[in-house]
DONU-339331 format. One record per atom (N, C-alpha, C): residue number from 0; x, y, z. Coordinates in Angstrom, 3 decimals, padded with zeros to 6 digits. Each point is the difference from the previous one (the first is absolute). Layout:
! residues N
+-----+----------+----------+----------+
| seq |       xx |       yy |       zz |
+-----+----------+----------+----------+
| NUM |        X |        Y |        Z |
...
+-----+----------+----------+----------+
//
This chain:
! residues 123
+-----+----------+----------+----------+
| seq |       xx |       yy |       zz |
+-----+----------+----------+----------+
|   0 |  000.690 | -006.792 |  008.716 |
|   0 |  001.329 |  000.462 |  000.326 |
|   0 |  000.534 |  000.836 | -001.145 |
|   1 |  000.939 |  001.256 |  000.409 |
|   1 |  000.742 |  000.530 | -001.070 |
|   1 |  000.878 | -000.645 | -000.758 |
|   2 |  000.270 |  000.355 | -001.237 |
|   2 |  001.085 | -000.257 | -000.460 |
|   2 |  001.225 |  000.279 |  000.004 |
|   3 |  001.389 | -000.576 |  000.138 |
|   3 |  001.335 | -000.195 |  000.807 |
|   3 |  000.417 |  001.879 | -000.643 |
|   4 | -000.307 | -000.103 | -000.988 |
|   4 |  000.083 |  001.802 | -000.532 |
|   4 | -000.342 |  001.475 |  000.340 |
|   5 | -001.295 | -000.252 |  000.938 |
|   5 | -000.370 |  000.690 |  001.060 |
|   5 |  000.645 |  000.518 |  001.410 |
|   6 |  000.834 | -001.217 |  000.195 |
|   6 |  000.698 |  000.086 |  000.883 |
|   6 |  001.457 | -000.162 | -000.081 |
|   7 |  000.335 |  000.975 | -000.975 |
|   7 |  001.447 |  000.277 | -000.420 |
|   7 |  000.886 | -000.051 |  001.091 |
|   8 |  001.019 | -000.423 |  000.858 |
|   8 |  001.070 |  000.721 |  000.994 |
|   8 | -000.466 | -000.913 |  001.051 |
|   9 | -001.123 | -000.687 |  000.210 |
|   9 | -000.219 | -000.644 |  001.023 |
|   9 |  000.653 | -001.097 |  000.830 |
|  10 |  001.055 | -000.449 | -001.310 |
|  10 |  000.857 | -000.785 |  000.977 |
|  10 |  001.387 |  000.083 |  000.754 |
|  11 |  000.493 |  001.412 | -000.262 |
|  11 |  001.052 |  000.763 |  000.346 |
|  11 | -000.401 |  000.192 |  001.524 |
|  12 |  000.696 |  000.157 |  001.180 |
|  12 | -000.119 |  000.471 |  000.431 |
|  12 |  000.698 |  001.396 |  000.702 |
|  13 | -000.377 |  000.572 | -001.129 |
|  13 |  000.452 |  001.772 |  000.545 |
|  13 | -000.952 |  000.563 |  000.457 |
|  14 | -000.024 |  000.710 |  001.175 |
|  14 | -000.679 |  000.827 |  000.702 |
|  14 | -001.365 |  000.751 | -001.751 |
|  15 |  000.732 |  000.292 | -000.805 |
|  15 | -000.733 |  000.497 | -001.306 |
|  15 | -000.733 | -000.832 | -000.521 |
|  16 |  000.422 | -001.238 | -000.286 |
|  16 | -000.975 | -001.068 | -000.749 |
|  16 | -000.798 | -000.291 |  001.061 |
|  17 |  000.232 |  000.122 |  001.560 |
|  17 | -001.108 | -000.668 |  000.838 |
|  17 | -000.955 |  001.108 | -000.081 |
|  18 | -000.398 |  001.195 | -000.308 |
|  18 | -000.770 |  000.798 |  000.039 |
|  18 | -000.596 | -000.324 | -001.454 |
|  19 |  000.639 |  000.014 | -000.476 |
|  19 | -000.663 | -000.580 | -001.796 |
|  19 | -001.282 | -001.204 |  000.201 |
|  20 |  000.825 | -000.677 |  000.990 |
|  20 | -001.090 | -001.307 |  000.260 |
|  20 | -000.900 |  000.476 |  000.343 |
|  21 | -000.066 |  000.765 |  001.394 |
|  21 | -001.082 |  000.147 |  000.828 |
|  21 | -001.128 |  000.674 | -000.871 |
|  22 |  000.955 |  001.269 | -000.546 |
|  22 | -001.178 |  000.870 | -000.416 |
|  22 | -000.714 | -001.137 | -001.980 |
|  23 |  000.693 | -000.485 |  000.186 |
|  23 | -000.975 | -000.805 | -000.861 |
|  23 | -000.727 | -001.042 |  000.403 |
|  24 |  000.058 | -000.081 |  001.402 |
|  24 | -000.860 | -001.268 |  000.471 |
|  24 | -001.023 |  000.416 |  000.862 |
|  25 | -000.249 |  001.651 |  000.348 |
|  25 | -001.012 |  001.270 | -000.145 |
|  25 | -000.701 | -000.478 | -000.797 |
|  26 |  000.331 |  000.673 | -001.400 |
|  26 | -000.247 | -000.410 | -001.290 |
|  26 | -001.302 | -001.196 | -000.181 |
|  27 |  000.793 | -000.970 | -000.001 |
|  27 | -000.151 | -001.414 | -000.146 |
|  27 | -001.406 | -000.658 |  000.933 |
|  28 |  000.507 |  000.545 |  001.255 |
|  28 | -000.849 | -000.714 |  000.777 |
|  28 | -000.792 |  001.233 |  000.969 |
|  29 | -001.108 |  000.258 |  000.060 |
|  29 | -000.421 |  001.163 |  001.031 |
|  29 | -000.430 | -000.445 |  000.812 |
|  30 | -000.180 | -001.721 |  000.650 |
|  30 |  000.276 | -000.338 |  000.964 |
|  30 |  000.880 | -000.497 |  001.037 |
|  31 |  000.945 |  000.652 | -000.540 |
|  31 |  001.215 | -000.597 |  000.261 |
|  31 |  000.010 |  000.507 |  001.305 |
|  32 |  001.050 | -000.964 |  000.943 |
|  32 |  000.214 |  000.650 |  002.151 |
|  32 |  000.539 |  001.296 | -000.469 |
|  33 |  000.631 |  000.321 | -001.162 |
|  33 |  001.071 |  001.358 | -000.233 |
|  33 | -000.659 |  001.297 | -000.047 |
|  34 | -001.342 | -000.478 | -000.067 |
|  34 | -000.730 |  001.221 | -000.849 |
|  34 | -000.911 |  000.613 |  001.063 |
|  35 |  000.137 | -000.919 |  001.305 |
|  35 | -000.405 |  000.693 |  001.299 |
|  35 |  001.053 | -000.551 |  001.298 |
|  36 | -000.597 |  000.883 |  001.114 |
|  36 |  000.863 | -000.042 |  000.976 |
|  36 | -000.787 | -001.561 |  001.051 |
|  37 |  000.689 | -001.320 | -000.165 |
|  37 | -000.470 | -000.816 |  000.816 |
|  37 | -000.035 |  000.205 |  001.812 |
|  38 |  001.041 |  001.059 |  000.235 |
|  38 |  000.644 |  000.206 |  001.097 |
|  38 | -001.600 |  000.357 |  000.809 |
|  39 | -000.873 |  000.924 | -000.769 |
|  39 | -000.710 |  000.629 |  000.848 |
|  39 | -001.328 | -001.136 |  000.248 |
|  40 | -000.025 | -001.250 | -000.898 |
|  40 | -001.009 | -000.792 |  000.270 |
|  40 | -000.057 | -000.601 |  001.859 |
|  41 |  001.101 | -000.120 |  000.044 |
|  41 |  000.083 | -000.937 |  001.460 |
|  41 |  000.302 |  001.147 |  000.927 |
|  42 | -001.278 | -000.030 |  001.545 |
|  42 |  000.315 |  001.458 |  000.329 |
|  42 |  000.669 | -000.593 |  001.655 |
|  43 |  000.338 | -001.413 | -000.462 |
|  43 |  000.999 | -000.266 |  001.836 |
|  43 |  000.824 | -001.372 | -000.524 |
|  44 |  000.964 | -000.020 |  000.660 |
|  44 |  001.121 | -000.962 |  000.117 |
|  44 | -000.489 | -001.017 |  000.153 |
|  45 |  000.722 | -001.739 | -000.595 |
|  45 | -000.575 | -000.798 |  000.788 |
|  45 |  000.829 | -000.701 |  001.293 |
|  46 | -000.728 | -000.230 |  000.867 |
|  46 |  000.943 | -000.195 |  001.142 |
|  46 | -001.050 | -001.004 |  000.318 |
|  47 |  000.155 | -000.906 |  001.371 |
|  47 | -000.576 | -001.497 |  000.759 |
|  47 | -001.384 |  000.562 |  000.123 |
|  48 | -000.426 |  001.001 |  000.207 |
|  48 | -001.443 |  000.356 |  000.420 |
|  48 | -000.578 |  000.627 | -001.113 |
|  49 |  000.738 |  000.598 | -000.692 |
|  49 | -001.390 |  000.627 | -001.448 |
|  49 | -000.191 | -000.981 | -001.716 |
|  50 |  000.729 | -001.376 |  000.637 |
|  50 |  000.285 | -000.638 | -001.123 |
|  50 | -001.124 |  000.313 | -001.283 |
|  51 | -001.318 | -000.415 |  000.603 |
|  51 | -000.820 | -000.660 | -000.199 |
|  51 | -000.763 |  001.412 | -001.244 |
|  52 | -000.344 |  001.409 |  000.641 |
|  52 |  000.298 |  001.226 | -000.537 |
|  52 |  000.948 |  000.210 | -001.036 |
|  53 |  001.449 | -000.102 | -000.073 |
|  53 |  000.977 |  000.133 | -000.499 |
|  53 | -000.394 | -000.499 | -001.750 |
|  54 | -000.410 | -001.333 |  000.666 |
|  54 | -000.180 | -001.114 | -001.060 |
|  54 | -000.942 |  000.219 | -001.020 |
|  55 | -001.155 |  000.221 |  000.503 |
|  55 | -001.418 |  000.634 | -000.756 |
|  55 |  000.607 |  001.509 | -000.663 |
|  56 |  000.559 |  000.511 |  000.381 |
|  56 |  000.230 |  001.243 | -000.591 |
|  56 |  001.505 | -000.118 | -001.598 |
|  57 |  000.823 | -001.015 |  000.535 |
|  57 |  000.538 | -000.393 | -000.919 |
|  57 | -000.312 | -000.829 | -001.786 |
|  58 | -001.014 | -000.930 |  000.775 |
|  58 | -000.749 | -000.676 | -000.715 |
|  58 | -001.040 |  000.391 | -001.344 |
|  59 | -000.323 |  001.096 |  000.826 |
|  59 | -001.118 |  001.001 | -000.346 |
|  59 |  001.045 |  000.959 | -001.104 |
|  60 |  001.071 |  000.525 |  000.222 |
|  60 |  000.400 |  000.849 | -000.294 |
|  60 |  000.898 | -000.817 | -001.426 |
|  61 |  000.373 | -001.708 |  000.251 |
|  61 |  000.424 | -000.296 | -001.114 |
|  61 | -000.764 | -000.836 | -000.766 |
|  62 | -001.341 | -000.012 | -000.407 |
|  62 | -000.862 | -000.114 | -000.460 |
|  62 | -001.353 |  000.771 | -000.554 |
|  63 |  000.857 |  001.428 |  000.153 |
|  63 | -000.447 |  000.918 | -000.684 |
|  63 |  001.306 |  000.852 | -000.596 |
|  64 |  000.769 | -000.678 | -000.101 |
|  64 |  001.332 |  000.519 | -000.678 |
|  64 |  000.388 | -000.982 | -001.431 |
|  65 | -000.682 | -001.242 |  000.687 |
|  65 | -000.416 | -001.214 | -001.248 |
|  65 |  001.823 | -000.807 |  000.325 |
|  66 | -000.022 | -000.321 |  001.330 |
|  66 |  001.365 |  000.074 | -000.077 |
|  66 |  000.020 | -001.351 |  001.187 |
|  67 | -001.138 | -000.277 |  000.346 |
|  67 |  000.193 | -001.373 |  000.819 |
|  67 |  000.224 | -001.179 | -000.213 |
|  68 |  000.581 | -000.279 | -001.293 |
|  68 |  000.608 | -001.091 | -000.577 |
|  68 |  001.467 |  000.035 |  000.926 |
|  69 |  000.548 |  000.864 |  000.060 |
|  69 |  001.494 |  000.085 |  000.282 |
|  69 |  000.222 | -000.323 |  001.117 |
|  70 | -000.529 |  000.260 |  001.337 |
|  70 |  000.163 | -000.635 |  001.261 |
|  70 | -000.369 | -001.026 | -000.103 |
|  71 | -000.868 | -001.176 | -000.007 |
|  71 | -000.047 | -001.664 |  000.108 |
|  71 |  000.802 | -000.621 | -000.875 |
|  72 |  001.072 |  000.901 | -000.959 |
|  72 |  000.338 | -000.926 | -001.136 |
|  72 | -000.653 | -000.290 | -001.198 |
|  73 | -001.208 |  000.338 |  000.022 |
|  73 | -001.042 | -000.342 | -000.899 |
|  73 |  000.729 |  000.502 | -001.478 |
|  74 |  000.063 |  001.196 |  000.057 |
|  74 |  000.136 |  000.144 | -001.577 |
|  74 |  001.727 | -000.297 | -000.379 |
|  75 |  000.132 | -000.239 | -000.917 |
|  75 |  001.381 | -000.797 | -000.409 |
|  75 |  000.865 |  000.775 | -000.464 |
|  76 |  001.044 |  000.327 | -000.011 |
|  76 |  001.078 |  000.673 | -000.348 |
|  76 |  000.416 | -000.047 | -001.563 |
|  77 | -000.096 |  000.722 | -000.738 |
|  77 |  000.354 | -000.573 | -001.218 |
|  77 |  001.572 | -000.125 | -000.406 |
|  78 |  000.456 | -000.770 | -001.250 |
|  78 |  001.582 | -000.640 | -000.101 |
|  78 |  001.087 |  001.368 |  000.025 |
|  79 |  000.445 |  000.391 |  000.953 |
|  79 |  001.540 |  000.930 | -000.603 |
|  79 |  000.107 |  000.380 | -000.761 |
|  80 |  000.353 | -001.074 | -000.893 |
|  80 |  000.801 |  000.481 | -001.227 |
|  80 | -000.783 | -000.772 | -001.317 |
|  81 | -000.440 |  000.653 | -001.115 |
|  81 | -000.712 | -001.007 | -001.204 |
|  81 |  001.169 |  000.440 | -000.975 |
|  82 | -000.501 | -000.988 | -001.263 |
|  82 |  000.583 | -000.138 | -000.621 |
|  82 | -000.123 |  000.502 | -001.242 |
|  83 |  000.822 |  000.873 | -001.144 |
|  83 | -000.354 |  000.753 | -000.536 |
|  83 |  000.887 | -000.492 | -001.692 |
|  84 | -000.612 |  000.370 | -000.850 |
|  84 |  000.448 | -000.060 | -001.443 |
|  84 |  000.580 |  000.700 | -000.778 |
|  85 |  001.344 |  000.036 |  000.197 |
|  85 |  000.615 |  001.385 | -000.352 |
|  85 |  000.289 | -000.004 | -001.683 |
|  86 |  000.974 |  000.780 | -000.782 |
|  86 | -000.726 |  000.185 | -001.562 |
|  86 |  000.985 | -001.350 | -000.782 |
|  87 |  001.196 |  000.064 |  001.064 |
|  87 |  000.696 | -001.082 | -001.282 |
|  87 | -000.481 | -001.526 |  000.328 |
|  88 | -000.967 | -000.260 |  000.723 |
|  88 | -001.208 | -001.121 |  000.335 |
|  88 |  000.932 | -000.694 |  001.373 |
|  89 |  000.784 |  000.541 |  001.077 |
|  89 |  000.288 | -000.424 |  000.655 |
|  89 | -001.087 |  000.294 |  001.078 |
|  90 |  000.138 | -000.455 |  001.417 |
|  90 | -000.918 |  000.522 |  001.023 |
|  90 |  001.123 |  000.471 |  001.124 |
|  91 | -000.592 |  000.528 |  001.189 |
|  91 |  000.526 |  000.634 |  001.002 |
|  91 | -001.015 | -000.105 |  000.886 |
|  92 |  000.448 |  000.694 |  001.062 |
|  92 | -000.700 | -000.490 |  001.131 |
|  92 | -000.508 |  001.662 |  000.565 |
|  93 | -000.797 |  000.470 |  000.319 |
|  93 | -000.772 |  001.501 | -000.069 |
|  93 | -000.446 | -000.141 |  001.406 |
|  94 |  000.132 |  000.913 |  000.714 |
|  94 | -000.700 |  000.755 |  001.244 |
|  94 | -001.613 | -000.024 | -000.170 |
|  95 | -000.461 | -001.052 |  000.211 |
|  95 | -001.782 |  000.189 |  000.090 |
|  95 | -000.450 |  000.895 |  000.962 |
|  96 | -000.608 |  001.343 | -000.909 |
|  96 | -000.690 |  000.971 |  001.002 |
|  96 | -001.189 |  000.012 |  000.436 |
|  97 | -000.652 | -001.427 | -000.064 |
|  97 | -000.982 | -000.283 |  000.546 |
|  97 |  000.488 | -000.292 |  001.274 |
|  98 |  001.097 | -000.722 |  000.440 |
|  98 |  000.649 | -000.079 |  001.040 |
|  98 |  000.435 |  000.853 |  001.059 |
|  99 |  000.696 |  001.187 | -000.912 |
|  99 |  000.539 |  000.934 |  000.301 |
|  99 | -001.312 |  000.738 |  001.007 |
| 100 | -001.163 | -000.157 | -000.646 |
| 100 | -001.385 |  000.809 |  000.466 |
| 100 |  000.340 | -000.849 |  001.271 |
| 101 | -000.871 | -001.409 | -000.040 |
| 101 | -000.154 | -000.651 |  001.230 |
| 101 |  001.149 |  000.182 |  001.035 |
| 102 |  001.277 |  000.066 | -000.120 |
| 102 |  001.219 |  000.425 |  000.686 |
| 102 | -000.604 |  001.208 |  000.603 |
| 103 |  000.103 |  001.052 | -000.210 |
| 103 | -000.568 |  001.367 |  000.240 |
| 103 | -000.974 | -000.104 |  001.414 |
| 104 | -000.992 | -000.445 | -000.841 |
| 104 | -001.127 | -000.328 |  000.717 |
| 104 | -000.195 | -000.968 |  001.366 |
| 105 |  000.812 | -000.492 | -000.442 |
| 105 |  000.152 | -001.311 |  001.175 |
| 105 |  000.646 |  000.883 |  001.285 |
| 106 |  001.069 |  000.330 | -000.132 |
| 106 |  001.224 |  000.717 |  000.779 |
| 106 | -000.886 |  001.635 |  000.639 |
| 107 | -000.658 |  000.312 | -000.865 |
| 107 | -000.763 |  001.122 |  000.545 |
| 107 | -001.392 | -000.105 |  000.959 |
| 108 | -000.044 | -001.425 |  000.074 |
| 108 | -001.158 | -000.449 |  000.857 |
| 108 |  000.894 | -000.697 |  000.772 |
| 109 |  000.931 | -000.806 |  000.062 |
| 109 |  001.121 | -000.278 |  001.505 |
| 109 |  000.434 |  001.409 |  000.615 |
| 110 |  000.208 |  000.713 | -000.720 |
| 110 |  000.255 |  001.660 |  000.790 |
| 110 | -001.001 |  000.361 |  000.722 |
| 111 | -001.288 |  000.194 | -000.365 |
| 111 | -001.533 |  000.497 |  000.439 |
| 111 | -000.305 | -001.224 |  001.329 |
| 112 |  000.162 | -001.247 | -000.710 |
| 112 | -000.392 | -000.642 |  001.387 |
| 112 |  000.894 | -000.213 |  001.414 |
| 113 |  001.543 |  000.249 | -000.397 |
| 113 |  000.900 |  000.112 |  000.771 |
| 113 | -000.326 |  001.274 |  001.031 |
| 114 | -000.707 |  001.113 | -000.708 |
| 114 |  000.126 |  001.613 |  000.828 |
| 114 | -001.098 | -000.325 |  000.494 |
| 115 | -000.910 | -000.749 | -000.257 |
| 115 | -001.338 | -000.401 |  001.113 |
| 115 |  000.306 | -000.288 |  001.315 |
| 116 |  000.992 | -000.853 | -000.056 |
| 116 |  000.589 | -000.750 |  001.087 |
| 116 |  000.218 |  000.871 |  001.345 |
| 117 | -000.041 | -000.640 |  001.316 |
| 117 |  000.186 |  000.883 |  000.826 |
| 117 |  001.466 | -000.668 |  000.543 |
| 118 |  000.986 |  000.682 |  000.607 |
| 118 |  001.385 | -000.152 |  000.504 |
| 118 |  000.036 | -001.547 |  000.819 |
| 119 | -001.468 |  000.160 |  000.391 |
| 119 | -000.081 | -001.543 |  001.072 |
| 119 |  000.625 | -001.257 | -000.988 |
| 120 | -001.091 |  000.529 | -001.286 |
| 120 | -000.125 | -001.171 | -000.792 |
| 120 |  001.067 | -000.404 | -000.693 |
| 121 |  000.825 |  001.417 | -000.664 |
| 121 |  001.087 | -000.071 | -000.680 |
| 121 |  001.086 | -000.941 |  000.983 |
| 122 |  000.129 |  000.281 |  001.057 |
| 122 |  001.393 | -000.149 |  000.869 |
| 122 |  000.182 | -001.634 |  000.228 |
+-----+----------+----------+----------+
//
């Protein structure tokens, strides 16, 4: 993982610092879902009859993204907020951007698997 310095602005959220993130998590990670288009992996909706299709193509597609921890729950969320040592030896409580990543990431694969969806399924 980077260090919290790398990712200057990341916990702001201004339209400016969120581009700061991304394009350092380019950077950071070149496997990242950001760094390609997931949209074009899945080439049909899932609806009552193509489940089964739908599924294999999802599966497939988040396990070569290195990213199939996140749907079963499997991989763990890391803490919010850590705790940090500031100079006159007090502590505070800091925006963990390891978090901040998994946040990102998480929410950008509920988006991707949400647009899979077909209207049947959504409704």
């Amino acid at each position: 993982m980077t260090s919290s310095s790398s990712f200057a602005g990341a916990s702001s959220s201004s339209p400016a610092s969120s581009m700061v993130f991304f394009a350092q998590l380019l950077k950071t990670n070149p496997c990242s879902p950001f760094t390609t288009t997931l949209g074009n992996t899945i080439s049909i909706k899932v609806d009552r009859m193509y489940y089964l299709i739908w599924c294999s193509q999802v599966i497939s597609a988040l396990r070569g993204h290195n990213l199939a921890g996140y749907v079963p729950g499997i991989k763990l969320y890391p803490l919010e907020f850590i705790t940090s040592q500031n100079t006159d030896e007090s502590t505070s409580k800091i925006l963990n951007l390891e978090f901040e990543q998994w946040h990102h990431e998480d929410q950008f694969l509920l988006s991707w698997l949400l647009s899979s969806l077909s209207l049947a399924i959504l409704s």
